[in-house]
C-alpha positions in Angstrom: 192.0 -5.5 333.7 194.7 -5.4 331.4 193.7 -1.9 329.9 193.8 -0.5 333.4 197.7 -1.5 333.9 198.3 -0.3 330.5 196.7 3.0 331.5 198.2 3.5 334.4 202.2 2.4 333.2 200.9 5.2 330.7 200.4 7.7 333.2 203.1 7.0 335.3 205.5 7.0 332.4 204.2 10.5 331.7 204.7 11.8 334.8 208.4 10.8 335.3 209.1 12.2 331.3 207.3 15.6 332.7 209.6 15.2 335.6 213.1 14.4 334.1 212.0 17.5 331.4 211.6 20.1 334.1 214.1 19.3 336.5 216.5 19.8 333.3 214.9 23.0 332.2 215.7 24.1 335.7 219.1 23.3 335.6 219.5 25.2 332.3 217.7 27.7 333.5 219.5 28.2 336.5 223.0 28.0 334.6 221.9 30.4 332.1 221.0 33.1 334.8 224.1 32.4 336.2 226.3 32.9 333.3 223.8 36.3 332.5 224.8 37.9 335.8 229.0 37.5 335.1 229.6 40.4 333.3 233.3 38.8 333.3 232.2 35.7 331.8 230.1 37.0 328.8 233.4 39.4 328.0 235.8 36.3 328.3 237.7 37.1 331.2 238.8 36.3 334.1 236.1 36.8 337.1 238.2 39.0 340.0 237.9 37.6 343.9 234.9 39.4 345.5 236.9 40.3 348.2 238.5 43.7 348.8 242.1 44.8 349.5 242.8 47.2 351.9 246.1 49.3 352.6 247.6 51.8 354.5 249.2 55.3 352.6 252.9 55.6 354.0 254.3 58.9 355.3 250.7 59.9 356.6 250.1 60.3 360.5 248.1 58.2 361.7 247.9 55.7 358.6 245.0 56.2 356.2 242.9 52.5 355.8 242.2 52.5 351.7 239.2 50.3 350.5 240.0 48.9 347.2 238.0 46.4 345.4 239.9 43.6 343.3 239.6 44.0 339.7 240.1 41.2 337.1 243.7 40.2 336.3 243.0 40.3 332.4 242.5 44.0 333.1 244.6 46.9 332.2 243.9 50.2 333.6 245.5 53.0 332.3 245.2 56.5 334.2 245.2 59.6 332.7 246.4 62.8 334.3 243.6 66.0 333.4 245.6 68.6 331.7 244.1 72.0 332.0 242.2 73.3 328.6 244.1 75.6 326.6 240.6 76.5 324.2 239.3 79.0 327.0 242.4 81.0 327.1 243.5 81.1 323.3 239.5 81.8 322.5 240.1 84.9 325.5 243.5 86.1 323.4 241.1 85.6 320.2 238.6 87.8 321.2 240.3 90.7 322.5 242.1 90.5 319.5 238.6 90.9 317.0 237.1 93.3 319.4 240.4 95.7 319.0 240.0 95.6 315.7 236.3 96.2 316.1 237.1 99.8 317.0 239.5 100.6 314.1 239.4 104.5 313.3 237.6 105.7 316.3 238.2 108.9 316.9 241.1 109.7 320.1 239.8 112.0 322.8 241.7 112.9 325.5 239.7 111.3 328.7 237.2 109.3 326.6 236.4 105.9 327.8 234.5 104.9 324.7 233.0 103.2 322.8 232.8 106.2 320.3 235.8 107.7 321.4 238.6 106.8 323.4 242.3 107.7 324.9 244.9 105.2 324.7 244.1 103.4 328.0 240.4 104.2 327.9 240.4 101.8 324.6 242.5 98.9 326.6 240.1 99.4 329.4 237.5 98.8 327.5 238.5 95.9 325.3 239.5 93.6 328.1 236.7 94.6 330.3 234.3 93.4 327.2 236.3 89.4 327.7 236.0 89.9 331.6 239.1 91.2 332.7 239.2 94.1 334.8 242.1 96.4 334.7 242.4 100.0 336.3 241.9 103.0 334.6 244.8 104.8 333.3 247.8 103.5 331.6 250.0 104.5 334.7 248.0 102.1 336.6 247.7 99.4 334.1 251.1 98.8 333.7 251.5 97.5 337.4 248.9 95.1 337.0 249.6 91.2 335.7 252.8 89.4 334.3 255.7 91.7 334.0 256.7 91.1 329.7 259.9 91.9 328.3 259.7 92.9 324.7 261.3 89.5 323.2 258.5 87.3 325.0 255.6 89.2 324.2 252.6 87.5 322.9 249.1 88.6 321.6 246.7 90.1 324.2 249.3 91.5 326.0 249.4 94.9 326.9 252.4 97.4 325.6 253.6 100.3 327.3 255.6 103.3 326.1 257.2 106.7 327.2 256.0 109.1 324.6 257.5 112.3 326.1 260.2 114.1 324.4 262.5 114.2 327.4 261.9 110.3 328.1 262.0 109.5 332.3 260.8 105.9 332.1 257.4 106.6 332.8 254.3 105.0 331.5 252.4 107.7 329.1 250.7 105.0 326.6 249.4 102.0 326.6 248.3 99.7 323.7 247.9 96.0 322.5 250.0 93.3 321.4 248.7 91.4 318.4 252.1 89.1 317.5 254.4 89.8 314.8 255.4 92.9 315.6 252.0 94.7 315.3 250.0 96.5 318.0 247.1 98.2 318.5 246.2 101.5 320.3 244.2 104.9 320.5 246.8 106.8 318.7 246.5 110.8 319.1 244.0 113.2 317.4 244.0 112.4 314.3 244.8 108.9 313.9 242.4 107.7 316.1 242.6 103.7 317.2 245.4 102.0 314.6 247.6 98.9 314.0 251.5 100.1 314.2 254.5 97.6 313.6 257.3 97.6 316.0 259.7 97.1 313.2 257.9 100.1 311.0 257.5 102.7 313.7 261.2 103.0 315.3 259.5 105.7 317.7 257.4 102.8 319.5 260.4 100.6 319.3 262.9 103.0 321.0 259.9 104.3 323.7 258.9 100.6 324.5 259.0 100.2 328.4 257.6 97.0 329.2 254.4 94.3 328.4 252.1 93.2 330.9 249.8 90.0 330.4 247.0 89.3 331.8 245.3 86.9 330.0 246.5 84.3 332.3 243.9 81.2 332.9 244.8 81.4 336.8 242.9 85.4 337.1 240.7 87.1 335.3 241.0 90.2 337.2 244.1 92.4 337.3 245.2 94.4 340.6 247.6 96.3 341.8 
């Protein structure tokens, strides 16, 4: 008799141990999940309210409801403002520049569009057509087209026209390419062919200059009248 009260204090001793253990492993479970779903408390902040603000945007008939969910107040935003990529523009200017050069001693022809030989705007034609930009066909024409450029703002890419006849009227009769420091490039005459000239070396350009155009702009890539 007394081995069956011992045996069953045993088993009911058991029971409420088994009992006490797993009701605490739930609780420690439970708070564990808890804390594992707070991304705010594994960081160390402050959890933010869960519920929303809402506002109106003033000056704006009829009002404009904004939903905004509240965010922590240990958090700092900071917004930055895009700024547009200058690579894609300066890799543009690059590029003409290299494929100018490219053509170096080709041959001028009256009329030729290339790429063997060329005339003045038959070479400019070609050189911005090769980056995408499309500009009319004859040097006349081209200078109408983009960013009007006085001499002392030029930069590289931009075209440069000139008044090349003896009794000078103003009017476009070349057309070449700004490369920066004072040098440009162009389809010469018969003879030279496609060269580098520097403003400061060649007095002839200097005095003949009329005006730059630039269209190398990031806004267009296609030059009209």
């Amino acid at each position: 008799m007394k081995k069956i009260k011992l045996f069953k204090l045993t088993l009911i001793s058991s029971l409420l141990l088994i009992t006490a253990c797993s009701n605490k492993q739930t609780k420690i479970k439970s708070n564990t999940t808890a804390q594992q779903v707070s991304v705010y408390n594994i960081m160390g902040i402050t959890e933010p309210t869960k519920e929303p603000i809402y506002f109106s945007l003033e000056n704006t008939p009829p009002p404009i409801e904004i939903h905004v969910p509240k965010i922590s107040p240990d958090i700092e935003f900071i917004s930055y403002k895009k700024t547009p990529s200058l690579s894609s523009n300066y890799e543009t200017i690059n590029h003409i520049e290299l494929n100018a050069k490219s053509f170096l001693g080709i041959p001028y022809v009256w009329g030729a569009t290339g790429p063997t030989t060329f005339d003045c705007s038959g070479f400019t034609q070609w050189v911005y057509r090769d980056v995408g930009i499309k500009i009319p066909r004859v040097s006349r024409d081209q200078a109408r087209v983009g960013q009007y450029v006085r001499y002392e703002n030029l930069q590289r890419g931009d075209m440069v026209f000139f008044d090349t006849k003896k009794q000078r009227k103003g009017k476009v009769t070349h057309v070449g390419i700004y490369l920066g420091s004072g040098d440009f490039i162009h389809a010469s005459s018969v003879g030279k062919g496609v060269v580098i000239y520097n403003f400061n070396e060649k007095s002839f350009y200097k005095k003949r200059f009329l005006w730059g155009r630039r269209v190398t702009n990031d806004s267009f890539h296609y030059a009209s009248k």
